[in-house]
N, CA, C and O atoms as a MOPAC input file, in Angstrom:
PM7 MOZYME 1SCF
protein

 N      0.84700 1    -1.17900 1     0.00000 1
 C      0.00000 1     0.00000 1     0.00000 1
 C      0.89100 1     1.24000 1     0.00000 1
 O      1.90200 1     1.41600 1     0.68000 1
 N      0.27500 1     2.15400 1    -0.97800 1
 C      1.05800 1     3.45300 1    -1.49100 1
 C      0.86500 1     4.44700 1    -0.33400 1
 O     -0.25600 1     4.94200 1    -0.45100 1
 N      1.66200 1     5.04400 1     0.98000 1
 C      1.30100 1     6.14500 1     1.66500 1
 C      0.49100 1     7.43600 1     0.42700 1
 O      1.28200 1     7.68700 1    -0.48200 1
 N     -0.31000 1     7.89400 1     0.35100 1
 C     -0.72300 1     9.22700 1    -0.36000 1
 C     -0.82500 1    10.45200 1     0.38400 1
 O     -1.24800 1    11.44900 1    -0.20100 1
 N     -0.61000 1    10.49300 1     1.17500 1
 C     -0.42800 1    11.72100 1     1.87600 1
 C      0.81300 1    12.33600 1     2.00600 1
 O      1.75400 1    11.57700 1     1.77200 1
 N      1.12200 1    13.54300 1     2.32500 1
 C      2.40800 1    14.15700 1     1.89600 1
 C      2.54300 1    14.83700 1     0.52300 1
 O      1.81000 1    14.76600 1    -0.46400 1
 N      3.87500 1    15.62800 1     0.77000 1
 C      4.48400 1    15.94800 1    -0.21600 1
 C      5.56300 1    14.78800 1    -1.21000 1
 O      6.14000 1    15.07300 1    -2.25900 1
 N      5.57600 1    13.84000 1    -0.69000 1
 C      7.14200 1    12.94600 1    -1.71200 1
 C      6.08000 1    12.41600 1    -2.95900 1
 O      4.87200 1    12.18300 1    -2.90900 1
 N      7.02000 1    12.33100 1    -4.05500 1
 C      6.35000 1    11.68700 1    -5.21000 1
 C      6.23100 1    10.31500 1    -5.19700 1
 O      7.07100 1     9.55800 1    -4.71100 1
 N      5.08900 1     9.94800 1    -5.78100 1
 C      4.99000 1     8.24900 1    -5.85200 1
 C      5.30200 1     7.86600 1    -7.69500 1
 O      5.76700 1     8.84200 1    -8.28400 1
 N      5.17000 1     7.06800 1    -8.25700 1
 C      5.59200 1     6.64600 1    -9.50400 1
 C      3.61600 1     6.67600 1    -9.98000 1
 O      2.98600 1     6.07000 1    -9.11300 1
 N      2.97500 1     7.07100 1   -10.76900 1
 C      2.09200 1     7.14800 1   -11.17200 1
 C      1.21800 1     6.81200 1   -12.73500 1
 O      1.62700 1     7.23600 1   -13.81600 1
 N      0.27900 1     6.18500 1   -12.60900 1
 C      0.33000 1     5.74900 1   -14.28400 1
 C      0.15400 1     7.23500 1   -15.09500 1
 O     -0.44200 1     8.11600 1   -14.47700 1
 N      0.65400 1     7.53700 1   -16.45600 1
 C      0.77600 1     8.45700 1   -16.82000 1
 C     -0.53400 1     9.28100 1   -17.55600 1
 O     -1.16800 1     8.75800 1   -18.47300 1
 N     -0.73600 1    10.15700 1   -17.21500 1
 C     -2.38800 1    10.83400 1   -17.78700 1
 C     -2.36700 1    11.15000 1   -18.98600 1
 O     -3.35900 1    11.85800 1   -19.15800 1
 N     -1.64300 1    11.00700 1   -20.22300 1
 C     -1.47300 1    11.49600 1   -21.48600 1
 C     -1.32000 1    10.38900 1   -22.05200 1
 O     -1.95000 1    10.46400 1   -23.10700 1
 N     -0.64900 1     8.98600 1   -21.92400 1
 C     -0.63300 1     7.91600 1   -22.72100 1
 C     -1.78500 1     6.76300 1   -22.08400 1
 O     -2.12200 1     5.70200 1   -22.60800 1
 N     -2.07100 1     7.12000 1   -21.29200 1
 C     -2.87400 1     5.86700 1   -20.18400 1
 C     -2.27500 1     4.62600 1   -19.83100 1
 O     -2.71800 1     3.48800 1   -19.67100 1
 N     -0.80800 1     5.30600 1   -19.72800 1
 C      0.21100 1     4.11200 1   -19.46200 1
 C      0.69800 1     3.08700 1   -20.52700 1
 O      1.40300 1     2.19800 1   -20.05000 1
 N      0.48300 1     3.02100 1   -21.81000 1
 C      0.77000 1     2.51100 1   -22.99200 1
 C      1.84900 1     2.97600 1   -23.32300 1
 O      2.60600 1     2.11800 1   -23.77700 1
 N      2.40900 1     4.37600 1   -23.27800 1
 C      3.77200 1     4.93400 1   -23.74800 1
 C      3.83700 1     5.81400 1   -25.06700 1
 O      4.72900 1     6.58600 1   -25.41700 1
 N      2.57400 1     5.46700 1   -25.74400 1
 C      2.11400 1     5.61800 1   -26.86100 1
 C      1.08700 1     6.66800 1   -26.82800 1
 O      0.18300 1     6.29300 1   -26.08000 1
 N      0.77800 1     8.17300 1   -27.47600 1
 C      0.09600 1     8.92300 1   -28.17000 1
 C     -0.40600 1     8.31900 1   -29.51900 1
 O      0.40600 1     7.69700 1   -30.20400 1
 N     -1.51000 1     8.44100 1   -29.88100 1
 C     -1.76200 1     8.60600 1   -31.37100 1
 C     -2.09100 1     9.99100 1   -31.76400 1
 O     -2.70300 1    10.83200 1   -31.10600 1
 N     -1.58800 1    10.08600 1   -32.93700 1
 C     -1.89100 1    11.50300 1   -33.83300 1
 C     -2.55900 1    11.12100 1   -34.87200 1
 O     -2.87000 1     9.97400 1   -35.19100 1
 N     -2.81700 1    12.29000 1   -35.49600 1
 C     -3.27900 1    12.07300 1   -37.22200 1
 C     -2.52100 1    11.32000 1   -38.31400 1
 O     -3.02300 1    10.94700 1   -39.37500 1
 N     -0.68700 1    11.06100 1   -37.76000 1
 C      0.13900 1    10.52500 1   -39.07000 1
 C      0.60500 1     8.94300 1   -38.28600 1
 O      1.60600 1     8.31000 1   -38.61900 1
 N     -0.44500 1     8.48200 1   -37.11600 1
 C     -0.34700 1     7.46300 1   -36.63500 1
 C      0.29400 1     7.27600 1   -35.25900 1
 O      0.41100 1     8.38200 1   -34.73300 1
 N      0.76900 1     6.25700 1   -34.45000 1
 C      1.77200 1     6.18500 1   -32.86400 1
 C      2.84300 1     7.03400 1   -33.09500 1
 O      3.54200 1     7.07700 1   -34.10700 1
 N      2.94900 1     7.89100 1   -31.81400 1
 C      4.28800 1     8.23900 1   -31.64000 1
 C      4.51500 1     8.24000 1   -30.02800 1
 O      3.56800 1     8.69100 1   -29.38400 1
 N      5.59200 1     7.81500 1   -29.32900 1
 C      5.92300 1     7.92100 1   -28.26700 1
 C      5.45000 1     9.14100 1   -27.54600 1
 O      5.36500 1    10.31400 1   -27.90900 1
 N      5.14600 1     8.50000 1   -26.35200 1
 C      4.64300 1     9.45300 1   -25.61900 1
 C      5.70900 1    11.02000 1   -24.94000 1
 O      6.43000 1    10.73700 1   -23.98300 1
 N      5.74300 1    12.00900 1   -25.26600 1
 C      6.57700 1    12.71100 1   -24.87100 1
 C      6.79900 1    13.31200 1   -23.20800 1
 O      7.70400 1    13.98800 1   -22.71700 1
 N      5.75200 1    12.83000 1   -22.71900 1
 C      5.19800 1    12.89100 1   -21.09500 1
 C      6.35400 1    12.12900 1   -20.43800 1
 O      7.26800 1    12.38800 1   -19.65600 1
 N      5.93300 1    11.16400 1   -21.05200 1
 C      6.36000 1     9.83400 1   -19.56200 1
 C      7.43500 1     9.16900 1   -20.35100 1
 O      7.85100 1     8.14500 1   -19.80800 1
 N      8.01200 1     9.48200 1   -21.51200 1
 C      9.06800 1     9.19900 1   -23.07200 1
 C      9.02600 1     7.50600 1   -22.87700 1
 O     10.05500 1     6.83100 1   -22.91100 1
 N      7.96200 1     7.05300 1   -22.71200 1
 C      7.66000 1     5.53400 1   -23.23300 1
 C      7.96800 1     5.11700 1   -22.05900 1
 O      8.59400 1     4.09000 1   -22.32000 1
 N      7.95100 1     5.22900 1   -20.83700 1
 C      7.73200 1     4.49700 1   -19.24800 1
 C      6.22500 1     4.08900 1   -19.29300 1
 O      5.94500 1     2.98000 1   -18.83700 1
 N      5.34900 1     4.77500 1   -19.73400 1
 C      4.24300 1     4.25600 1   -19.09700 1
 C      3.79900 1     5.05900 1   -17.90800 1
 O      2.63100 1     5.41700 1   -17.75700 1
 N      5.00000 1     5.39200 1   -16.87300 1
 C      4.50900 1     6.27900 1   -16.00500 1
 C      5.23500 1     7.31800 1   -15.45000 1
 O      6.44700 1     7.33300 1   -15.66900 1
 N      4.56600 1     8.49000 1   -14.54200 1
 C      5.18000 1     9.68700 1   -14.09500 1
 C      5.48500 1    10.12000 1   -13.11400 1
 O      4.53300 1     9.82900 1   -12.38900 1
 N      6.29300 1    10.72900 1   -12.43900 1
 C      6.83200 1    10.97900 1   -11.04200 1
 C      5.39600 1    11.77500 1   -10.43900 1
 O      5.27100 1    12.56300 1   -11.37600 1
 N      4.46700 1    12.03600 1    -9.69800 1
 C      4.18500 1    13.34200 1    -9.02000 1
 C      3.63800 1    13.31600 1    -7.70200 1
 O      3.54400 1    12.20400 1    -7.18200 1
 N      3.17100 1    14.54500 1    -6.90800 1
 C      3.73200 1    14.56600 1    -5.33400 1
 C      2.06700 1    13.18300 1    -5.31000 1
 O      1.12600 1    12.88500 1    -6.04500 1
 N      2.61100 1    12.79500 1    -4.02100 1
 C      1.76500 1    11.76900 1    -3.58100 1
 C      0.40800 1    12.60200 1    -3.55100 1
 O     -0.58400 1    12.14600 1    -4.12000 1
 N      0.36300 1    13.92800 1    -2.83100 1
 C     -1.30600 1    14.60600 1    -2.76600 1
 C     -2.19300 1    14.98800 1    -3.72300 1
 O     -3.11000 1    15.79700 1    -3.86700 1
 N     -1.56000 1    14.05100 1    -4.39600 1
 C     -1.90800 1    14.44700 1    -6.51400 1
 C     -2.73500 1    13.12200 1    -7.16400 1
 O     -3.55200 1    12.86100 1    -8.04700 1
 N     -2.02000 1    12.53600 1    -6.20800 1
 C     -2.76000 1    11.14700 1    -6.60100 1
 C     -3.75500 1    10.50900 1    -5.96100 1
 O     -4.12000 1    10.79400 1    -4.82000 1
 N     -4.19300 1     9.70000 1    -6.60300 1
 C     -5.27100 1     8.42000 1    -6.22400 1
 C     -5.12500 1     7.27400 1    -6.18000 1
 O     -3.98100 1     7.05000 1    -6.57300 1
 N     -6.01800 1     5.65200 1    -5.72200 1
 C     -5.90700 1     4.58500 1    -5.69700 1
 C     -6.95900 1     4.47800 1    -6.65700 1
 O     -8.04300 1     5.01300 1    -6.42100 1
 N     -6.73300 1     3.76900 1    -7.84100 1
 C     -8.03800 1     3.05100 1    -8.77200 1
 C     -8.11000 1     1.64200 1    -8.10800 1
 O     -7.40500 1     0.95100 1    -7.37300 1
 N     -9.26700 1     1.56700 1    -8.70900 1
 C    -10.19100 1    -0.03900 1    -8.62800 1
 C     -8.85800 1    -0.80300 1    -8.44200 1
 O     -8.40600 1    -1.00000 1    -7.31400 1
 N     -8.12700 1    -1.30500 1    -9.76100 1
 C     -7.67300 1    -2.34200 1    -9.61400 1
 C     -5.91600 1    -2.24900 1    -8.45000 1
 O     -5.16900 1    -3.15500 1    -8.08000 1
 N     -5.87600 1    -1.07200 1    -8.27000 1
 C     -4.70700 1    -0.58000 1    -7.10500 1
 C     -3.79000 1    -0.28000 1    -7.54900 1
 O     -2.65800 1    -0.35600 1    -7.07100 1
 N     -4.17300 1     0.17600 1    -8.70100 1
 C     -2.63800 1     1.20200 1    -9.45200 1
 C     -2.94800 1     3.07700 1    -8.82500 1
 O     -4.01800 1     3.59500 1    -8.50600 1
 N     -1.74100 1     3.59800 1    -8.84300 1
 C     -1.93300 1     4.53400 1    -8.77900 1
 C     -1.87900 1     5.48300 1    -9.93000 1
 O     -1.00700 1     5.35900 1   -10.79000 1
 N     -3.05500 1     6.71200 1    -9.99000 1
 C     -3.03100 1     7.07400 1   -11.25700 1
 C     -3.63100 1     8.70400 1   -10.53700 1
 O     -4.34000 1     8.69300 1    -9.53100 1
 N     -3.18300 1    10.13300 1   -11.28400 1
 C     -3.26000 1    11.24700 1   -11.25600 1
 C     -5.18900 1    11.25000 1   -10.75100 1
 O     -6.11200 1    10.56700 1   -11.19500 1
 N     -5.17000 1    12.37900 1    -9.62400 1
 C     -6.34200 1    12.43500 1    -9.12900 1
 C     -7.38300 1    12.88900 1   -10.20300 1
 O     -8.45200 1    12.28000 1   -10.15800 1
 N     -7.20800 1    14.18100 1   -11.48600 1
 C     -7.96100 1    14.78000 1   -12.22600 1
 C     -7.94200 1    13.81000 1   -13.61000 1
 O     -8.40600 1    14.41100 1   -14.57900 1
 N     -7.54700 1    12.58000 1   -13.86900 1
 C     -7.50900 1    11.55000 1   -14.76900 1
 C     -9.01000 1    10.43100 1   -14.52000 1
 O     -9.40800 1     9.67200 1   -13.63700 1
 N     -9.59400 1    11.00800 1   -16.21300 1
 C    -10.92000 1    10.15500 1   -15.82000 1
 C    -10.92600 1     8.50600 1   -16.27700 1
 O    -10.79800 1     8.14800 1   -17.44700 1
 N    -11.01600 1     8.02900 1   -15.68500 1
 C    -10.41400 1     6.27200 1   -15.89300 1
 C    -11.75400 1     5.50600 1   -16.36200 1
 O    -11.62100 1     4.42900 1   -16.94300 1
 N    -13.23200 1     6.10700 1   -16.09300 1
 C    -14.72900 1     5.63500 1   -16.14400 1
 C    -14.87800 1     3.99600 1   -15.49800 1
 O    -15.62200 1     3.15700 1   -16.00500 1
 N    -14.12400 1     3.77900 1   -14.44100 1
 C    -14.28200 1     3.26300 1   -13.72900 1
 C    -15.25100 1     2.97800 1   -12.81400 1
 O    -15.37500 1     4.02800 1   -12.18400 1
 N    -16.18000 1     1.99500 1   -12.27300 1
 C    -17.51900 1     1.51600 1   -11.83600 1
 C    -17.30700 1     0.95600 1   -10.62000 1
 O    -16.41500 1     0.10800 1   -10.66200 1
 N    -17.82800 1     1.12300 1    -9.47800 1
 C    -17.74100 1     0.26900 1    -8.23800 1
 C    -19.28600 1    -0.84700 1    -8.31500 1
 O    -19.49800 1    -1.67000 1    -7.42400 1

């Protein structure tokens, strides 16, 4: 279990590729320039959230996730 409270960063899935690494554009995939193909992003723990399946992922990232 991820402490979320505080200021220290946790490792986070990334809000621009949805953790794939990958953007698409109009001339097809290109690496994600966010997270440069990790998948994920540094930021402060009070930024984040716990999803459903217990990844952590950016609090303002809509996932349409169902309880």
């Amino acid at each position: 279990m991820v402490d979320l409270t505080g200021n220290h960063d946790v490792k986070a899935i990334c809000p621009r590729c949805m953790g794939n690494g990958y953007i698409k554009i109009q001339k097809g995939e290109h690496n994600c320039p966010q997270c440069e193909c990790e998948g994920f992003v540094m930021l402060p723990a009070h930024q984040c959230r716990e999803n459903v399946e217990g990844g952590i992922e950016p609090r303002w990232m809509k996932t349409g996730e169902t309880i």
